[in-house]
C-alpha positions as CSV (number, residue, x, y, z in Angstrom):
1,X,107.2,51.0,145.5
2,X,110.6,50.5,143.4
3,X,111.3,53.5,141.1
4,X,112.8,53.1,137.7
5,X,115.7,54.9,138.1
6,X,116.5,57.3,135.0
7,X,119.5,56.6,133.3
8,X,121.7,59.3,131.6
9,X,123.8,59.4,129.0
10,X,126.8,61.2,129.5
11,X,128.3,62.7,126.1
12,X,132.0,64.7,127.0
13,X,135.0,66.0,124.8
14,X,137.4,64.3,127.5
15,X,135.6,61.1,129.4
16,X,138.9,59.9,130.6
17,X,139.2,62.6,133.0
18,X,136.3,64.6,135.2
19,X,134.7,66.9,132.6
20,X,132.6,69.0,135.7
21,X,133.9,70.4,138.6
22,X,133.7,67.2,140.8
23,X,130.4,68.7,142.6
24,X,128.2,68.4,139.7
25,X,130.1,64.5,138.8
26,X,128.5,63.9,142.5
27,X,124.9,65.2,141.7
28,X,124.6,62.8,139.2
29,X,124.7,60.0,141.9
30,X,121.2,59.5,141.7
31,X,120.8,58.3,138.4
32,X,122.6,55.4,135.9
33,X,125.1,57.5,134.0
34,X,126.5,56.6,131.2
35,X,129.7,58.5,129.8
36,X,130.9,58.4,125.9
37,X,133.4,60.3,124.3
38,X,132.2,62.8,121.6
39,X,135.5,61.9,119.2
40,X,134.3,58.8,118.4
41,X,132.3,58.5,115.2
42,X,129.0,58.2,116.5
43,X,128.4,59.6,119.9
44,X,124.8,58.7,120.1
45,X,122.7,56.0,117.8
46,X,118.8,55.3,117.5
47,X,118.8,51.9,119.8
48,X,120.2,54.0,122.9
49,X,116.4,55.6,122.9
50,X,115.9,52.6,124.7
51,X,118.3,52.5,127.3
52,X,118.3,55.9,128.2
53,X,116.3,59.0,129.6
54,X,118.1,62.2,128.9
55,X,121.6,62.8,127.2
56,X,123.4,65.4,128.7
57,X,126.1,66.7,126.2
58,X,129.4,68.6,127.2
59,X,131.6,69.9,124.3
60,X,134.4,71.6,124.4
61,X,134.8,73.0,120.9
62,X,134.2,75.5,118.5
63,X,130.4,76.7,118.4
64,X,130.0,75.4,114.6
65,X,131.0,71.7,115.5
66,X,128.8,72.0,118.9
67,X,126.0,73.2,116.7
68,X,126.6,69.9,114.3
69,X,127.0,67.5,117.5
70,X,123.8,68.9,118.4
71,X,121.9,68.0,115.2
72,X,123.5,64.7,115.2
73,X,122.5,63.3,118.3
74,X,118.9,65.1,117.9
75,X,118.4,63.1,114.4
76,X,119.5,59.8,116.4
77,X,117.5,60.7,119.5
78,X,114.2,62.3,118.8
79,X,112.8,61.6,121.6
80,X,114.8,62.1,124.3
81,X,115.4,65.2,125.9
82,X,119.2,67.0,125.6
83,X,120.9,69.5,128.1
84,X,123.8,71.5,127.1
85,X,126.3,71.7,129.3
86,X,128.7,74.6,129.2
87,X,131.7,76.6,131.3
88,X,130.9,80.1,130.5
89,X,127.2,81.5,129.8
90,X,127.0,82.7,126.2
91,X,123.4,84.3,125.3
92,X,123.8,84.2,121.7
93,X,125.1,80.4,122.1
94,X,122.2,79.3,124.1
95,X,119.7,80.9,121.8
96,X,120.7,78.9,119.3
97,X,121.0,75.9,121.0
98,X,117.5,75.7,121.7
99,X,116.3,76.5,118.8
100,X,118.5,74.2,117.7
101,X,116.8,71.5,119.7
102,X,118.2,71.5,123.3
103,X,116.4,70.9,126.3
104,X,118.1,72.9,128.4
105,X,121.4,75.2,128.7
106,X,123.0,74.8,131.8
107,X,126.0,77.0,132.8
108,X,127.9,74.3,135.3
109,X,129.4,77.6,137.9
110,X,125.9,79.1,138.1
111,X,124.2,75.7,138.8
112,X,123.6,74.2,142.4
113,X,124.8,70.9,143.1
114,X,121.4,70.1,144.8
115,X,119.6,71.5,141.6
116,X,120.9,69.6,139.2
117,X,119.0,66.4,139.7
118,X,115.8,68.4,139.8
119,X,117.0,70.1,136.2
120,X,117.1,66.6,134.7
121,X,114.2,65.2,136.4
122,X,112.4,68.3,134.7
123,X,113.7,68.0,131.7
124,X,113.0,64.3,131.5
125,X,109.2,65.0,132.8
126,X,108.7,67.6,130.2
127,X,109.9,65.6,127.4
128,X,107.4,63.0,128.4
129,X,104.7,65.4,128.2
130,X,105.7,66.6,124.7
131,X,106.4,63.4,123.2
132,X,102.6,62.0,124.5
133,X,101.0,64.5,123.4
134,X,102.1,64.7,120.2
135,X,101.8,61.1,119.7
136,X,98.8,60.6,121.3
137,X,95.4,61.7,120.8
138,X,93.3,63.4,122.7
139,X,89.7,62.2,121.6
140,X,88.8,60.1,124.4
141,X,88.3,60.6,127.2
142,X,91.0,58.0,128.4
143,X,93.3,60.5,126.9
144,X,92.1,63.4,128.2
145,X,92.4,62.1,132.0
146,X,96.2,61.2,130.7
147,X,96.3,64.1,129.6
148,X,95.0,66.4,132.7
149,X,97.1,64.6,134.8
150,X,100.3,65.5,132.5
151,X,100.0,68.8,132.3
152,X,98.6,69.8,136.1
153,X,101.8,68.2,137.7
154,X,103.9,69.9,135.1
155,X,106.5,72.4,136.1
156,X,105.7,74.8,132.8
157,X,102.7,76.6,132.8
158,X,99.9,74.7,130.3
159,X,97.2,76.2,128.5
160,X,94.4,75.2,126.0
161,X,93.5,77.9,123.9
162,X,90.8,77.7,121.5
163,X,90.6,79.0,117.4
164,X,89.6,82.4,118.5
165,X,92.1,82.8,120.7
166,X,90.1,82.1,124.4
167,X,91.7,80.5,127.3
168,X,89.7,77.0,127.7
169,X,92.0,75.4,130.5
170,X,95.1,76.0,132.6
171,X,96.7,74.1,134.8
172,X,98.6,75.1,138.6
173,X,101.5,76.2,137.3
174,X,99.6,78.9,134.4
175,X,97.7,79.5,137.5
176,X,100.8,80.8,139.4
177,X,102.6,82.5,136.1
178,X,99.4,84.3,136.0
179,X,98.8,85.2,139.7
180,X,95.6,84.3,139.5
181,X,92.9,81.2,139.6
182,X,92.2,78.8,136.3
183,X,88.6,80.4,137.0
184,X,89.4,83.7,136.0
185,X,91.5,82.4,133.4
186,X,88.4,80.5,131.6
187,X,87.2,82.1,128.8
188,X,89.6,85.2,128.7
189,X,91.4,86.1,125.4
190,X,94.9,84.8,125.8
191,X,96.3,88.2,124.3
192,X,99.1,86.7,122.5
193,X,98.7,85.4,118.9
194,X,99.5,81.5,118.8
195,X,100.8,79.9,115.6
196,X,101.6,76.1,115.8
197,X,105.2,75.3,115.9
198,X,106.2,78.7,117.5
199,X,108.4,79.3,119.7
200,X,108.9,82.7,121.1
201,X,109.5,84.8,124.4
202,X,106.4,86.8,125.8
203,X,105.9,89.5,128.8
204,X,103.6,88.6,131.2
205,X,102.4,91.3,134.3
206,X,102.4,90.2,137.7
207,X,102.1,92.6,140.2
208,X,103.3,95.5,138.1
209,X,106.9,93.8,137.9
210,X,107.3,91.6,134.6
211,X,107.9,88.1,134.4
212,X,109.2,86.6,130.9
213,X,107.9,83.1,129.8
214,X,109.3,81.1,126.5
215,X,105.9,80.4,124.7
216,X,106.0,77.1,122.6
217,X,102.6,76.0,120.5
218,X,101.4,72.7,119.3
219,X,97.5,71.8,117.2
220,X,96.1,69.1,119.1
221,X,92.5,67.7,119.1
222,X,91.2,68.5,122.3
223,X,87.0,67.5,123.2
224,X,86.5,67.3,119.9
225,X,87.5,70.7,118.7
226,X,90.9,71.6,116.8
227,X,93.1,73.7,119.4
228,X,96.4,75.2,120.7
229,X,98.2,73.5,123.6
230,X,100.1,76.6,124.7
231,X,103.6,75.7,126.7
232,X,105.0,78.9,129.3
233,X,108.2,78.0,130.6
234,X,108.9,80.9,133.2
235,X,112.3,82.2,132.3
236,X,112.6,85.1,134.2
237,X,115.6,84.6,136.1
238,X,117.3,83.6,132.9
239,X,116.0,86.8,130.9
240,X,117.1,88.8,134.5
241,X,120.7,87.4,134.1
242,X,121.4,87.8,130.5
243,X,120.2,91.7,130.8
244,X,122.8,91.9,134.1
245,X,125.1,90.5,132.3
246,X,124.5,92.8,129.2
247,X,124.7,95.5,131.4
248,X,127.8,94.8,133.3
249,X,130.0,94.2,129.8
250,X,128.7,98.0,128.9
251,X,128.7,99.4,131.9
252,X,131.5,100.6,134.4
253,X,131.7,98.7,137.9
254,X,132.0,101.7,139.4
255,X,130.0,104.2,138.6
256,X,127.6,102.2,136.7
257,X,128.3,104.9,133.9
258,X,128.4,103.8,130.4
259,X,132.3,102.4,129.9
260,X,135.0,102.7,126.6
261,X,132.7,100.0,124.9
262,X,129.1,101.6,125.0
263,X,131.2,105.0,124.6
264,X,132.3,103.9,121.2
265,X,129.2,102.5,120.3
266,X,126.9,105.6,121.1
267,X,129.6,107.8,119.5
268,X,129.3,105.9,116.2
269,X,125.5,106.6,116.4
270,X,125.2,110.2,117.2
271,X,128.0,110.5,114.2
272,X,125.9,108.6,111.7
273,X,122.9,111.2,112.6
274,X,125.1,114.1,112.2
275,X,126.1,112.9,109.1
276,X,122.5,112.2,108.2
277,X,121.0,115.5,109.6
278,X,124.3,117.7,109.1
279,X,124.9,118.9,112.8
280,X,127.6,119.3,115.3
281,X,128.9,116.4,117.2
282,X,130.9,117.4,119.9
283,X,133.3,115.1,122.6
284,X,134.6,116.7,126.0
285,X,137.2,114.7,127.2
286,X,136.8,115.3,131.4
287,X,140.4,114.5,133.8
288,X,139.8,115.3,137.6
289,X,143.5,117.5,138.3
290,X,145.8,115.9,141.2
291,X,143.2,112.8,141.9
292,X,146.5,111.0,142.5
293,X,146.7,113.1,145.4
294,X,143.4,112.1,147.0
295,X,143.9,108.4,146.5
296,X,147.8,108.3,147.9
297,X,146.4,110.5,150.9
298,X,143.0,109.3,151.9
299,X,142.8,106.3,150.3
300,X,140.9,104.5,147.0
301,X,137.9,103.7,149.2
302,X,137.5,107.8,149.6
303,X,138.5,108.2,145.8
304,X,136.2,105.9,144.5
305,X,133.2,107.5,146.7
306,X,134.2,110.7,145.1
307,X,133.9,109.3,141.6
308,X,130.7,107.5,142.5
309,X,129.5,111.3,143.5
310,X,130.8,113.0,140.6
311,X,129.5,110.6,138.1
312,X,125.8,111.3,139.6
313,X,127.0,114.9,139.4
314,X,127.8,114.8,135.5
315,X,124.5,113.0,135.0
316,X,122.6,115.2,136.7
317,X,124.1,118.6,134.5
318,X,123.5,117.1,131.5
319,X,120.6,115.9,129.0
320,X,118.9,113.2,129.1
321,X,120.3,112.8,125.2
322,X,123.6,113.4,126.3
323,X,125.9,110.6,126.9
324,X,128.3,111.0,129.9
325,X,130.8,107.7,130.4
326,X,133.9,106.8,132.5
327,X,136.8,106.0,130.8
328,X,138.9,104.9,133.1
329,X,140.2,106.2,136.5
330,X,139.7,109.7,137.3
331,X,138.7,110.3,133.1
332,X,134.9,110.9,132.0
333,X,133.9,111.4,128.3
334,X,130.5,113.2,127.0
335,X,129.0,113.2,124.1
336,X,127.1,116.6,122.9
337,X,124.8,116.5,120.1
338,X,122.7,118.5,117.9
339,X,125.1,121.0,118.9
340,X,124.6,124.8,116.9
341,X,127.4,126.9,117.6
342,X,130.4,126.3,119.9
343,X,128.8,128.8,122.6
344,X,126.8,125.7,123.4
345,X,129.6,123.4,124.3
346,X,131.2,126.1,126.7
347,X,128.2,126.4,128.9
348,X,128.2,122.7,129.4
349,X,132.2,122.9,130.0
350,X,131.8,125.7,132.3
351,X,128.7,123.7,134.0
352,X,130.8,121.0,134.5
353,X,133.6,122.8,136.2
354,X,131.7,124.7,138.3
355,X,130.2,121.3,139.3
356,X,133.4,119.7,140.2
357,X,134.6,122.7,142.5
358,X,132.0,122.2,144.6
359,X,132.6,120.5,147.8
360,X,132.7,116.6,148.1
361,X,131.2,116.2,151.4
362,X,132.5,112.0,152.1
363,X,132.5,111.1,156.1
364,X,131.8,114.6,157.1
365,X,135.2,115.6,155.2
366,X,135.3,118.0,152.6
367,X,137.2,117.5,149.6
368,X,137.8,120.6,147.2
369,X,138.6,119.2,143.5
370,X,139.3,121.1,139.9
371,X,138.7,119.7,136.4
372,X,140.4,120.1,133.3
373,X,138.2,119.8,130.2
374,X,139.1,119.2,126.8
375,X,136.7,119.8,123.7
376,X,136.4,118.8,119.9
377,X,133.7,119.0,117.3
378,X,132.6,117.1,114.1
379,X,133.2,117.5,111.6
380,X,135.8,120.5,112.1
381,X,138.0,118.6,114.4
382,X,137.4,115.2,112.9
383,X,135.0,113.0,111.8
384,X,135.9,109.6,113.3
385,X,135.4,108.3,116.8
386,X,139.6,107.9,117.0
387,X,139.8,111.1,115.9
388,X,137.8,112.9,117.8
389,X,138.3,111.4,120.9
390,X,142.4,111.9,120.5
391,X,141.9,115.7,119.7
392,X,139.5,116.5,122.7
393,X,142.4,114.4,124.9
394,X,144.9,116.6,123.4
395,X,142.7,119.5,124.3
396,X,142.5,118.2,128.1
397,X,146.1,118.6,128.4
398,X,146.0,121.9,127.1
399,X,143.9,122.6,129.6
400,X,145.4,120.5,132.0
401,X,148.3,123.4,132.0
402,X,146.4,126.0,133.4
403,X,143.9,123.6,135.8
404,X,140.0,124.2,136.1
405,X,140.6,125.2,132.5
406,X,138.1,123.7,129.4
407,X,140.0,124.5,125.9
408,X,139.0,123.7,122.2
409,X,140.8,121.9,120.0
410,X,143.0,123.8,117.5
411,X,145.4,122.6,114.8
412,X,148.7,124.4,116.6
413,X,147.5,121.9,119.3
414,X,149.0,118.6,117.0
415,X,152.4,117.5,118.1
């Protein structure tokens, strides 16, 4: 039996020359695809909802005008599903862009050449099943085999859920989002509230790990009675991603301490409160003396398993309000607040060295390190991050004269 074979519309910045990486150019063999160039006037118009089955768009420019494109080819095809295709992931982009009316986002290095045809195929599938069902009525029973036939091959998980909120039908795939049979989904309370024309992100336990589905909601006449077709697109891996990747640009590599950019953040904070509540902020500014030594000698493998053990070190002296981070090489920063008197800052220093002069034990070697600690205080010593942060390094040098020293900041400390 002959297959219509889908065809694509290809919308790129630069058509003359490959827009992909030539893998994904060579998934596409599988379908018709068309390519147009996004300069022209009109990229896309209402006729080419007949000739095509998905439009796959591929901007290079500014967010705003990718934002407009997106409109514009949505107002000329309603119907027909769009994937965005991008270089670099951006969570903030995609969110809009689907809410703007993509399909799909699809970062080109994180794709698989042999998933890509499967994406489209998807999308194109899914599209279908929106597009019937809110076209078509669901009455009769003609429609409602149509209908169950739709939704139980569907990749998304499908649900019908009634006025008060009861599950009345699921298909496989709710089935397997659910980890468990349509049987002892029947008849449950669906737990989330539905609103027609939502579209929203929900947790969903399996197993006691979490799984995130996007949630979208349509009315529909279903036997008769007015209810919700419930959409769950399972978007865990995505959700998963965009958290590692949150984490990563806040966190060092390293360590997986806090780095400069959380610092600043968290420092901000904890001065807003102590503005707020009229406490004591204070910043210790943390440099291991003669690392240099250890790496030139041993090696940064052995001087980066050190720093790995005296990060879990600092963490493990401190609060759990505290905020401990790595700056950079062999330089930590903490953050102290709600502190009372400046007592309390010297028995955390003084914890802290005595912490660091304890033996590193790395491939049965022991390694005996010092610390030099420097320490300021808001508001006395300043009451800006920059500030702050500057006076307790200033203090660290101080310090840093003696070794396995901590020392305040003090005004005949200024250059």
């Amino acid at each position: 039996m002959n297959r219509k074979i889908p065809h694509i519309l290809l919308l790129e910045s630069e058509p003359s020359a490959p827009s992909q990486p030539r893998p994904w150019i060579d998934a596409l063999n599988g379908f018709v695809v068309e390519r147009r160039s996004l300069n022209g006037g009109e990229p896309a118009k209402s006729h080419d909802e007949e000739m095509f089955s998905a439009v796959m768009m591929d901007a290079k420019a500014p967010f705003e005008h990718k934002i407009a494109l997106l409109h514009q080819i949505r107002e000329a095809l309603p119907a027909l599903p769009i994937l965005v295709l991008t270089d670099e992931g951006d969570i903030i982009e995609a969110s809009k862009m689907l809410h703007a009316g993509a399909q799909d986002y699809l970062v080109k290095p994180w794709l698989k050449k042999e998933s890509l045809p499967w994406v489209i195929q998807n999308a194109i599938e899914r599209q279908q099943l929106w597009v019937g069902l809110l076209k078509k009525s669901l009455e009769y029973e003609a429609n409602q085999r149509h209908f169950r036939t739709l939704i139980e091959k569907n990749a998304d998980g499908i649900l019908i859920v009634d006025e008060k909120g009861r599950i009345q039908f699921a298909n496989p795939a709710a089935e397997h989002l659910f980890d468990t049979d349509a049987q002892n989904l029947i008849g449950v309370d669906f737990g989330f509230p539905v609103l027609a024309g939502d579209t929203i992100e929900i947790d969903i336990w399996q197993r006691g790990e979490p799984r995130y589905a996007e949630m979208r909601v349509v009315d529909i006449t279903w036997q008769g009675a007015n209810v919700f077709l419930v959409s769950l697109r399972d978007v865990t891996e995505r959700v998963q991603s965009e958290r590692r990747m949150r984490h990563l640009a806040t966190h060092d590599s390293l360590t997986d301490l806090p780095n400069r950019i959380l610092f600043f953040d968290r420092l901000h904070q904890a001065l807003a409160r102590a503005a707020r509540q009229h406490t004591q902020v204070a910043v210790l500014f943390l440099d291991v003396d003669k690392f240099k030594h250890v790496n030139d000698t041993y090696g940064h493998q052995i001087g980066d398993q050190i720093l790995q053990a005296l990060a879990f070190r600092l963490q493990e002296c401190l609060r759990k309000s505290d905020t401990v981070a790595r700056m950079g090489g062999d330089e930590f920063t903490v953050i102290l607040e709600n502190v009372e008197v400046p007592k309390d800052c010297i028995a955390v220093a003084q914890k802290i060295l005595e912490m660091v002069m304890t033996p590193f034990i790395i491939k049965k070697q022991e390694f005996h390190l010092t610390a030099s600690v420097g320490i300021s205080l808001y508001p006395d010593d300043g009451e800006d991050v920059d500030n702050l942060l500057n006076r307790a390094d200033t203090a660290m040098y101080h310090a840093k004269e003696f070794r396995n020293r901590f020392s305040f900041f003090n005004q005949t400390l200024n250059p």
